[in-house]
PANU-848318 format. One line per 2 residues: their letters; for each residue x, y, z of C-alpha. Coordinates in Angstrom, 2 decimals, m for minus. Each point is the difference from the previous one (the first is absolute). Layout:
N
A = X Y Z | ...
This chain:
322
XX = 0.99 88.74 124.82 | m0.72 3.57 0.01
XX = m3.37 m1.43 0.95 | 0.99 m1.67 3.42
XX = 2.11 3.40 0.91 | m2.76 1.97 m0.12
XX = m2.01 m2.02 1.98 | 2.34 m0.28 2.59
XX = 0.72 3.91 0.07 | m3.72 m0.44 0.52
XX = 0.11 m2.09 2.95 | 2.99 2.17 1.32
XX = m2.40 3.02 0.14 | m2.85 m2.23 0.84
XX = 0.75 0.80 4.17 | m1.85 3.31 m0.53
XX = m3.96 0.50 m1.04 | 1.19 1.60 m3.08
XX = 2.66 m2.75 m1.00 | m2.83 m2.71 0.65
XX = m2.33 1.56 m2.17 | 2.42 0.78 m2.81
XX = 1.19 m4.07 0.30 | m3.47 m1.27 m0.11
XX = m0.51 2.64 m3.18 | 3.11 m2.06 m1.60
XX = m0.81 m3.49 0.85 | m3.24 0.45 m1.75
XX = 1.27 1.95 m3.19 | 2.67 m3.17 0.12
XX = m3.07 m2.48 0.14 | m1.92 1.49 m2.56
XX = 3.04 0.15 m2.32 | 0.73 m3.47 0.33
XX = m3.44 m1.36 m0.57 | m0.41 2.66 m2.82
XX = 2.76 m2.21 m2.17 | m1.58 m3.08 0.84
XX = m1.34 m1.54 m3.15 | m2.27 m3.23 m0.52
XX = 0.02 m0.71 m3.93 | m3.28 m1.64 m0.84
XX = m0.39 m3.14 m1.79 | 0.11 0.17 m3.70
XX = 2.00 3.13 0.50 | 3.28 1.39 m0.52
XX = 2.05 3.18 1.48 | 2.48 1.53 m1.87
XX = 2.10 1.52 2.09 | 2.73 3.13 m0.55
XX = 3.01 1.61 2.07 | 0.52 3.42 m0.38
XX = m1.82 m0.26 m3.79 | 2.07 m2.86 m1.27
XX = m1.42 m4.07 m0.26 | 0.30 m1.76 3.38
XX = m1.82 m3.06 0.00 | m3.53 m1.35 m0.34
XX = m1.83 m1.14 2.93 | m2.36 m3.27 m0.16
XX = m3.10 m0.98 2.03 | 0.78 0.32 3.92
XX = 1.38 2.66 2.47 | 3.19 2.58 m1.01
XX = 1.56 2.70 1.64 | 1.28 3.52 m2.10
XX = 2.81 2.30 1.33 | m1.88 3.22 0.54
XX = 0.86 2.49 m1.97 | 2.06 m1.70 m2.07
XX = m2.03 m2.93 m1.62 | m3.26 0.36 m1.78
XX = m3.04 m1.65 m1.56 | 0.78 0.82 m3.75
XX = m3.05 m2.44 m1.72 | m2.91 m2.39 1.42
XX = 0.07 m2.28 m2.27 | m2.96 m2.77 m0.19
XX = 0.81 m3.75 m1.53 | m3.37 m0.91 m0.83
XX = m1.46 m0.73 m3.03 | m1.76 3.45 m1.81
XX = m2.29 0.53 m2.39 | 0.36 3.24 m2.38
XX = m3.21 0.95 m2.20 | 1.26 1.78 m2.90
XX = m2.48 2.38 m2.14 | m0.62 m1.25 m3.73
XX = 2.81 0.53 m2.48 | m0.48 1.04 m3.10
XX = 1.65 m2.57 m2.26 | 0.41 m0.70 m4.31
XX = m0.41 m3.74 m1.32 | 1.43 m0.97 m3.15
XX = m3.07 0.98 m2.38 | m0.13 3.90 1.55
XX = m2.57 m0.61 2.75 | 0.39 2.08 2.76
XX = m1.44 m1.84 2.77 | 0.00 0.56 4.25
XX = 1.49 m2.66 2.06 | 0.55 0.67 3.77
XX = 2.14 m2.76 2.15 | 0.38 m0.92 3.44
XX = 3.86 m0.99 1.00 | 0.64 m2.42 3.44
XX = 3.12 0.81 1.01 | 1.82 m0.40 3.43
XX = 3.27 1.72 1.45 | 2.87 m2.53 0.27
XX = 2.85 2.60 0.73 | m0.95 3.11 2.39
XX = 3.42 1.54 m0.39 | m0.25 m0.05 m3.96
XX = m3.57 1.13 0.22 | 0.91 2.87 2.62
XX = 2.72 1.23 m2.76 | m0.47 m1.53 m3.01
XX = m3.09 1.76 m1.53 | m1.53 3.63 0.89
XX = m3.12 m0.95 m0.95 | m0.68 m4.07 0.05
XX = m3.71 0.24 m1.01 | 0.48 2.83 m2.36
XX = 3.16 m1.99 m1.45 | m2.21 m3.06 m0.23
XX = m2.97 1.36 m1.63 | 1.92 1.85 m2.52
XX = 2.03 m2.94 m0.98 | m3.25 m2.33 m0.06
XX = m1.37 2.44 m2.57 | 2.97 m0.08 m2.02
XX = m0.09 m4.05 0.04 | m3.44 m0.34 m0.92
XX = 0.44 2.86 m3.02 | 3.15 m2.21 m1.51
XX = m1.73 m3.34 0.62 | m3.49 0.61 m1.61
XX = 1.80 2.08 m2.60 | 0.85 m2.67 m1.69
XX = m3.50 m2.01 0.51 | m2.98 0.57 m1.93
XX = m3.64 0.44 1.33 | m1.48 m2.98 0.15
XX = 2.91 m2.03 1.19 | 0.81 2.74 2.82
XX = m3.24 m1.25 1.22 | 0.06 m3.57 0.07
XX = 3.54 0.07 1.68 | m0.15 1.12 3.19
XX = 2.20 m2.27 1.59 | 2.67 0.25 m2.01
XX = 0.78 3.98 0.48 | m1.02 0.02 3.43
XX = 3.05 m2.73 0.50 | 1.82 2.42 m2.70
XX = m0.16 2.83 2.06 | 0.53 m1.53 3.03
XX = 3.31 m1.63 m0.81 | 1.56 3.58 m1.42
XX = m1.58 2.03 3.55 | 2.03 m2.46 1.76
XX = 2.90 0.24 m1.93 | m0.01 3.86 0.13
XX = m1.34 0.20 4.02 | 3.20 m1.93 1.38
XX = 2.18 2.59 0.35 | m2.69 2.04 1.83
XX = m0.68 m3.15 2.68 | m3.15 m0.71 m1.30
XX = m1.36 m3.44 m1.55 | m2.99 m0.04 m2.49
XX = m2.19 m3.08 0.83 | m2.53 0.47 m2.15
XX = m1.89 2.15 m3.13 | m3.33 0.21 m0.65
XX = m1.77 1.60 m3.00 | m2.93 0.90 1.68
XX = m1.78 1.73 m2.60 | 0.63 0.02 m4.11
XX = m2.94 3.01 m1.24 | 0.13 0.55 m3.69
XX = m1.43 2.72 m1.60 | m4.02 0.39 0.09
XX = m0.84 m1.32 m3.87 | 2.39 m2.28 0.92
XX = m1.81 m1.67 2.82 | m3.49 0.44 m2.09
XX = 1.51 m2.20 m2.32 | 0.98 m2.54 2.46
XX = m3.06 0.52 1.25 | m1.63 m1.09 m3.27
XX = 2.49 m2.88 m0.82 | m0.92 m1.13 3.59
XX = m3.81 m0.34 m0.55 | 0.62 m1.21 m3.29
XX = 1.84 m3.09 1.28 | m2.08 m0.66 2.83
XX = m3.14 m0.08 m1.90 | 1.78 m2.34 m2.98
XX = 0.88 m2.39 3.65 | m3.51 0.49 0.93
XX = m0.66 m1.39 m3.56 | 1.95 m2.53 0.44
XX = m0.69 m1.21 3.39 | m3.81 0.22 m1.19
XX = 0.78 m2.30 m3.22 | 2.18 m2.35 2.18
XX = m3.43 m0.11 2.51 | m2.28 m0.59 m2.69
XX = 2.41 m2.75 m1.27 | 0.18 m1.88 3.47
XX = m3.46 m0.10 0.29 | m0.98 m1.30 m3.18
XX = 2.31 m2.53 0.41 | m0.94 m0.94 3.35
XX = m3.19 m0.47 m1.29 | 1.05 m2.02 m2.96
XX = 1.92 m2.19 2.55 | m3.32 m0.63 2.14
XX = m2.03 m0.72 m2.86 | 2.60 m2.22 m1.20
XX = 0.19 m1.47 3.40 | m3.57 m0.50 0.33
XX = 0.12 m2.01 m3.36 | 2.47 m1.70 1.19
XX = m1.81 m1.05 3.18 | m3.24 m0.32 m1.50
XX = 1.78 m2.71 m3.18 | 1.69 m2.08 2.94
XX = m3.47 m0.28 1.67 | m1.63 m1.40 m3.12
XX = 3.09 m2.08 m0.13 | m0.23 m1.47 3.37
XX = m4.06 m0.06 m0.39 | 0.60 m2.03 m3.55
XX = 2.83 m2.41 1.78 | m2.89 m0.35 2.99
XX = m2.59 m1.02 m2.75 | 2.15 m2.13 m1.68
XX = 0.73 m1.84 2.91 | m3.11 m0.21 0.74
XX = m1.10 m1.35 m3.18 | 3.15 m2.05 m0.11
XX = m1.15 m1.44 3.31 | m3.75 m0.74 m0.78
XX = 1.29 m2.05 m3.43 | 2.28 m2.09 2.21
XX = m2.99 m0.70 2.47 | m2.06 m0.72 m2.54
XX = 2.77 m2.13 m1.50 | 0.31 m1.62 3.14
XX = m4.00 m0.51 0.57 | m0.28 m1.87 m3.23
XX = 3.11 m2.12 0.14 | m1.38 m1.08 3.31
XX = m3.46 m0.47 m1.75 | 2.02 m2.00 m2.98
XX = 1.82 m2.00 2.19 | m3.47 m1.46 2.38
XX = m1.73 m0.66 m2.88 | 2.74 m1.97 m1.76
XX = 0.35 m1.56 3.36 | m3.81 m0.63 m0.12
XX = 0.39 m1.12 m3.39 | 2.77 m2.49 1.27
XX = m2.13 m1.42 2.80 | m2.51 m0.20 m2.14
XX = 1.59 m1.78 m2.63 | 1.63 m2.35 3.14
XX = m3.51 m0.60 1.04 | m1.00 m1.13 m3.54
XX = 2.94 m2.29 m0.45 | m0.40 m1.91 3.47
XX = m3.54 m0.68 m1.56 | 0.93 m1.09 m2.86
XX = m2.29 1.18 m2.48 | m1.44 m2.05 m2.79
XX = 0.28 1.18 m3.63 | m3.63 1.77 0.12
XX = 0.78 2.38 2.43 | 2.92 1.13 m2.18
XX = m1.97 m0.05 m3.05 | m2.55 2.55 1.86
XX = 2.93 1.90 0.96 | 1.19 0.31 m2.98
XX = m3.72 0.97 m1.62 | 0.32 3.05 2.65
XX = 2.95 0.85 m1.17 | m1.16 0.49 m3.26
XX = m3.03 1.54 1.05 | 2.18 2.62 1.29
XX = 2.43 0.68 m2.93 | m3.39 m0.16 m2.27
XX = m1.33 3.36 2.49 | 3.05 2.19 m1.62
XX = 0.35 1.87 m2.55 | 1.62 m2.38 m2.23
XX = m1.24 m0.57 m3.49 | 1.19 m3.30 m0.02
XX = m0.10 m3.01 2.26 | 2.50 m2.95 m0.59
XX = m1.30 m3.09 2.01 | 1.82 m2.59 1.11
XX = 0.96 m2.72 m1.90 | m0.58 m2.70 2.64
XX = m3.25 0.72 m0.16 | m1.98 m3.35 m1.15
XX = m2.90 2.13 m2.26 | m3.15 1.89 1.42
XX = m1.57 m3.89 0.78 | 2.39 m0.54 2.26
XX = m0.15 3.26 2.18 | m3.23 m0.67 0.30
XX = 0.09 m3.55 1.12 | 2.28 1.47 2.12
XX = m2.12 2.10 1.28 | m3.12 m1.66 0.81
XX = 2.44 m2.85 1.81 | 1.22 2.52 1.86
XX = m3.46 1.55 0.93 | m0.75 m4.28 0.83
């Protein structure tokens, strides 16, 4: 109001040069005052904002106007994730082994207000009380096992940051050990343990080598025995068949031969009985016969009994040759 007064006193005294010069003088101290307490919070930011020293209100992303000298900018506060590197911390396992361990903490204001007045020093606050953490949690660990578990204080320490950070606006994501350094002879026996049991896996991993490839050859050799036995398998079935096959012709070639000359031997013995032979030509028949049997190698020869005596074979005979 007392704003608008003056400026019309202004234009009141405007009619003269002087007047006119002091109103244009006003206007523009007035325009520069009121775009002087125009804000624009950024995004991912956050104003907290005071009247006459004392908590007003806290002013999100966008455009806001302040009461000149009355209101003020008391904190810029930023709600993005941050990432604090602490130096290493010297910390006491279990077994008395002082070793240094240094930690990164993820944390993100949730609460400008609390963070504005909740905390002096949020960093300092937050380093000092990760320090203390670590101390009581790997006090009660012993070397080796503070090594080998990692994850579990890191979600240790996390869970009691974010306990303790509430009241100060502030929420712990996350904890990361990001170094664990024990002392010097320490490490050299690490060190030493290390090679050890990476040579007795090379040793290992050698043996198991050496074992696969004997038995891969074992398996080809046997394989190729295998192989080679079924081919002298097939190759004695093939030959048996074969053999098999010849006997059967063979068989077969001297049935047929049997069976023409007992047919031979029938038409033969057709062609003697539509002649109707007399008793000589038996009785010469029957001398060939015997003639025959007497070629073998019998000792003894049994002659027929209806034989009539030597004389009569050869009368026989020489009627025959008549």
């Amino acid at each position: 109001m007392k704003n608008l007064l003056a400026l019309a006193a202004a234009a009141e005294a405007a009619e003269t040069p002087t007047g006119l010069i002091i109103f244009l003088v006003a206007l523009a101290l007035f325009v520069i005052l009121i775009v002087s307490n125009l804000k624009v919070v950024p995004q991912s930011q956050s104003f907290v904002i005071e009247r006459l020293g004392t908590y007003l209100t806290t002013w999100r992303a966008g455009m806001h106007v302040k009461i000149p000298f009355m209101d003020r900018i008391g904190k810029q506060v930023s709600l993005k994730e941050q990432v604090v590197d602490f130096p290493p911390q010297p910390v006491i396992t279990k077994d008395n082994v002082t070793m240094q361990i240094d930690t990164i903490v993820f944390y993100q204001v949730t609460d400008p207000k609390l963070y504005a007045y909740g905390v002096e020093y949020p960093l300092s606050a937050i380093e000092n009380l990760t320090a203390t953490t670590l101390r009581n949690i790997i006090g009660e660990l012993e070397l080796d096992h503070t090594l080998t578990s990692r994850d579990t204080i890191n979600s240790q320490v996390r869970a009691i940051l974010d306990e303790a950070t509430d009241p100060w606006g502030i929420k712990v994501n996350r904890v990361e050990l990001k170094n664990i350094l024990p002392p010097r002879e320490i490490q050299d026996a690490m060190e030493k343990q290390m090679k050890a049991e990476r040579e007795r896996r090379e040793s290992i991993l050698r043996a198991e080598g050496d074992k696969a490839s004997r038995v891969l050859v074992a398996e080809g050799q046997k394989e190729s025995q295998i192989l080679q036995a079924q081919g002298e398998k097939e190759a004695a079935i093939l030959r048996a068949e074969a053999v098999r096959e010849t006997k059967i012709r063979e068989a077969e070639g001297e049935a047929e031969a049997i069976a023409t000359l007992q047919e031979a031997n029938a038409k033969a013995i057709e062609l003697i009985n539509r002649a109707n032979p007399g008793e000589g030509y038996l009785t010469i028949q029957r001398l060939l016969a015997l003639e025959q049997v007497s070629k073998g190698q019998a000792t003894k020869l049994i002659i027929p009994s209806d034989l009539q005596g030597i004389a009569g074979l050869v009368g026989a005979i020489g009627e025959i040759s008549k």
